[in-house]
N, C-alpha and C positions, 0 to 999 in steps of 0.2 A: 644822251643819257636820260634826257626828261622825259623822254617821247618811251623809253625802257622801263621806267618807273609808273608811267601814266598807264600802261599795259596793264602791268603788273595791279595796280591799284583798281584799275578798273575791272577785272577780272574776278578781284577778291570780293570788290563790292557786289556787283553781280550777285555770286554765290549767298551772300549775306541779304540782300534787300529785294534782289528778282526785280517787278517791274511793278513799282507800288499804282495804281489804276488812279490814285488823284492827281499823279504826275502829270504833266505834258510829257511828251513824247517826240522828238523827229519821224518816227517812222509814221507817225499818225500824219503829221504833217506833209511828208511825202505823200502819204495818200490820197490826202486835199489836192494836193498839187498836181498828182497824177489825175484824177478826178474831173478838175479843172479845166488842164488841158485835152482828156480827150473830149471833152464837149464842144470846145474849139476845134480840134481837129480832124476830127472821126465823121464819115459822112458816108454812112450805111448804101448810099446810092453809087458812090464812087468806083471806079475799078480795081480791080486785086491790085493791081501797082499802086494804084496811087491812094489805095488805102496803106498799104506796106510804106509808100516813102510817109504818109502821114505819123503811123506808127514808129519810123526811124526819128522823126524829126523830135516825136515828146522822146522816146528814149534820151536824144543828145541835148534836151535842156536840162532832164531831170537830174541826168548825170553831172552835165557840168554844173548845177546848180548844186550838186550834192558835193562836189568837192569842192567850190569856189567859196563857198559858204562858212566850214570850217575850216578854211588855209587862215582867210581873212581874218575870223572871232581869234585864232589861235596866235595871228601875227600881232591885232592891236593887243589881246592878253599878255603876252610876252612882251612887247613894246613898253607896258605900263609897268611891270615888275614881273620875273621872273614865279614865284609861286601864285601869281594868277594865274599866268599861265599854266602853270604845273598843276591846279586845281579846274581848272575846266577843261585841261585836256585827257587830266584822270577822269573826270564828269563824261565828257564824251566818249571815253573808251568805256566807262561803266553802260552807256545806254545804245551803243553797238552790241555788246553781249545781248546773248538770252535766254543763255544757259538755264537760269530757278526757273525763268518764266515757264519755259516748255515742263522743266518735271512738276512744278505748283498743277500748271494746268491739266498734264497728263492723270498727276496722281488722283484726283478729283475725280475723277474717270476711274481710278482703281479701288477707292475707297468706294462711290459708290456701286459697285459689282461685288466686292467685299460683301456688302449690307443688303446685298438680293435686291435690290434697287433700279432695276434696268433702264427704267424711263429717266429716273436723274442719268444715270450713267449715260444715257442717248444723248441725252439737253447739252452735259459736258464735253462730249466728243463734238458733237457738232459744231463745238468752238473752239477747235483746233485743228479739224480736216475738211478739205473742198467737200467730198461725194454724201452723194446724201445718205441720212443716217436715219428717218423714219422707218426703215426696213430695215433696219440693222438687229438681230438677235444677241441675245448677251456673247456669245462668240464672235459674232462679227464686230460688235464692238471694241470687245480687247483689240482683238488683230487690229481695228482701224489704228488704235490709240499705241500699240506697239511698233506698227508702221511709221505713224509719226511724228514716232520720236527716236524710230533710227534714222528717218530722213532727216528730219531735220537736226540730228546731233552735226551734221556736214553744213548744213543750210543756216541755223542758228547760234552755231557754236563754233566750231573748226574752221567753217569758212571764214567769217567773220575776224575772226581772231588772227587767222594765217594772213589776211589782210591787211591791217592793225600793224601786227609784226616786221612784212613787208615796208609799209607806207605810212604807217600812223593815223589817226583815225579820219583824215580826209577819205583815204583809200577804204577804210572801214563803212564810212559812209555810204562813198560811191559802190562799195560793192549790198549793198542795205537797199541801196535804189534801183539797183537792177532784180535783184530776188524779190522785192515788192511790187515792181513792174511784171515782173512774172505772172506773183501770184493773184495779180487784179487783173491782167489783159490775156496772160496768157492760156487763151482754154483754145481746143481746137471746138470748136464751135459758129454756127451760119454768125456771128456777131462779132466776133473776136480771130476770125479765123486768118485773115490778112493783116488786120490792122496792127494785132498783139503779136505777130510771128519774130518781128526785130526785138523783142523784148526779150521772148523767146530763145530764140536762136543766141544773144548776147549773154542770157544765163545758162542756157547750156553753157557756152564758152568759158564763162567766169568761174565755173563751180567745176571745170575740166578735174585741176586736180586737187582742189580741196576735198572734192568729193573722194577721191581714189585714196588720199593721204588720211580720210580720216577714217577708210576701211581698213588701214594698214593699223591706225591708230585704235580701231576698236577690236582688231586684232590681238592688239597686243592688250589691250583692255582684259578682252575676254581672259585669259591666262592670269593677269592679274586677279581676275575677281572669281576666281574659282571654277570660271565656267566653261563650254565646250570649247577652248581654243585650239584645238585641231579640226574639230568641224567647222567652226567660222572660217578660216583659212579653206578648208575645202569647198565645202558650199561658194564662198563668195569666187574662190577661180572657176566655177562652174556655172554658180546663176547670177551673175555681177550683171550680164548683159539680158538679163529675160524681164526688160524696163522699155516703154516708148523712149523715154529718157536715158539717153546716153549716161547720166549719173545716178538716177535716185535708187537704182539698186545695186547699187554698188555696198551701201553700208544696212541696205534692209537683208541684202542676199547674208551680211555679216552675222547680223543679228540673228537672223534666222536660225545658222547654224551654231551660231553658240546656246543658245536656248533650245535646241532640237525641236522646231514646232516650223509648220508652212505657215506662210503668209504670201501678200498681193492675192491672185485667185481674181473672178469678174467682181464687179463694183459699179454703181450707179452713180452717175452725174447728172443734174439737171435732166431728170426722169426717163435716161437711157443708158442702158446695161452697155457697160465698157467692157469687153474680153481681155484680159489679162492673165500670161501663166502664171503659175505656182511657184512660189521662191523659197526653197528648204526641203526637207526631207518629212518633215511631220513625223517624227517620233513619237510625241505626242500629243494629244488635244493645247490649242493654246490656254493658260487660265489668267486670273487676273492679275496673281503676282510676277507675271513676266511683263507688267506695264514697274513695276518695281525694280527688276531686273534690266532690262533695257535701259534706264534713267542711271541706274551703275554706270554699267557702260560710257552713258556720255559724259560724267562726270569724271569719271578717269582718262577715256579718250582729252576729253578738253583740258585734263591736268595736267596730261604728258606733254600737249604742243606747247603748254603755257610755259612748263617749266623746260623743255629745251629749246622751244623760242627766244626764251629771255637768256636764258645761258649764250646761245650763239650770239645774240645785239652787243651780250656783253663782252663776248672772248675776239670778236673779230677789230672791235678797232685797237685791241691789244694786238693782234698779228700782222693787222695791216694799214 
């Protein structure tokens, strides 16, 4: 039941405080870690195998470090009294969430497109998405910034959470360690192309059906919040799979079609044009209050899992 509470609490605070920037942070710290270790063990000369078992081998410290860490803080906490523990394991589920952080950061991106502002609006996208954003036009902009943050309502929010729910926030962690190992190693690129693939491959895996559960979830979003929830459903059985990624359009394909507007389309990485198709039907041009719209979305998305998450922790050890 603490570990149901700690959820709940942490979920709320989230919503309420996002991710104040004088904090410390775990995931920052992950990133050290990650950092760290491929310096050790990434050897650009090495062969595609044995850059890959290099890159299997940080994947299986950072994880086990990522859950062993939290088992241990959350056993001596609990060992010393009971609401320690209930206060740093609600602390821990509040700093797995990332729910404010993505729409604070998104909206900043909407506000200045709002204000005919382009160049700020570039500066602030550029702090929330990989592809490069000097050539981005006020159109491509929105689109980047709407992209994600329907990706990452799965990646940020849903995932996270549906882990949590699962395992409690050891498991919230360790899944925090694989989507950050992702999003540092994993690029197909001459640098990253063997070494980062186990990172890779293990967040495909992980994000299987978070990702698909929080298209169902921003499915039902859409209908809640007014918006095209027959076309998100349609769009998404149509363009779920038009993603290198087995997941990330799963819930862009969603978005898409509740908003009537295309997204993905080619996109620039490290100063070569990536071909990507088109995901939606473009009804009409994207504009900037659909970075407003999308942040709906995953605010209701991540309220539905929260509140039938915590319903079922709480009805099953009643049934069984």
């Amino acid at each position: 039941m603490y570990t149901t509470i700690s959820i709940f609490a942490g979920f709320i605070l989230d919503l309420l405080l996002g991710d104040p920037y004088w904090m410390p942070h775990p995931v920052r710290a992950m990133g050290k870690g990650i950092q760290a270790l491929e310096k050790k063990l990434r050897r650009p000369d090495g062969t595609p195998a044995a850059q890959m078992r290099a890159g299997a081998l940080l994947v299986c410290m950072i994880v086990a470090v990522s859950l062993l860490v939290p088992v241990l803080l959350l056993w001596l906490a609990y060992w010393l009294h009971p609401a320690a523990g209930l206060v740093l394991e609600s602390f821990m589920c509040y700093q797995i969430m990332a729910t404010k952080c993505l729409k604070v950061e998104s909206m900043k991106v909407c506000r200045a497109l709002r204000d005919g502002d382009v160049e700020k609006a570039r500066e602030a996208v550029s702090m929330i998405v990989g592809r490069d954003t000097a050539v981005l036009s006020a159109e491509g902009i929105t689109k980047a910034a709407v992209e994600t943050v329907a990706e990452n309502t799965s990646d940020g929010s849903i995932a996270p959470l549906f882990f949590m729910l699962l395992g409690g926030p050891a498991a919230g962690f360790a899944y925090k360690a694989v989507n950050t190992m992702d999003s540092m190693l994993g690029y197909k690129n001459e640098k990253y192309l063997y070494f980062g693939r186990p990172a890779a491959r293990l967040d495909d895996v992980v994000n299987f059906i978070p990702s698909r559960l929080a298209a169902l979830l921003m499915i039902a979003a859409a209908w809640l919040c007014g918006m095209d929830g027959k076309g998100a459903f349609r769009i998404w059985r149509r363009d779920r799979f038009k993603h290198a990624s087995p997941n990330s359009a799963q819930t862009e394909s969603v978005c898409a079609g509740a908003l009537g507007v295309a997204l993905a389309g080619d996109a620039v990485y490290f100063g070569k044009v990536v071909k990507k198709p088109f995901i939606g039907d473009g009804k009409r041009p994207v504009e900037p209050e659909d970075i407003a719209r999308a942040n709906r979305l995953l605010y209701v998305s991540a309220s539905l899992l929260c509140a039938a998450g915590l319903l079922i922790r709480c009805v099953l050890p009643l049934v069984f």
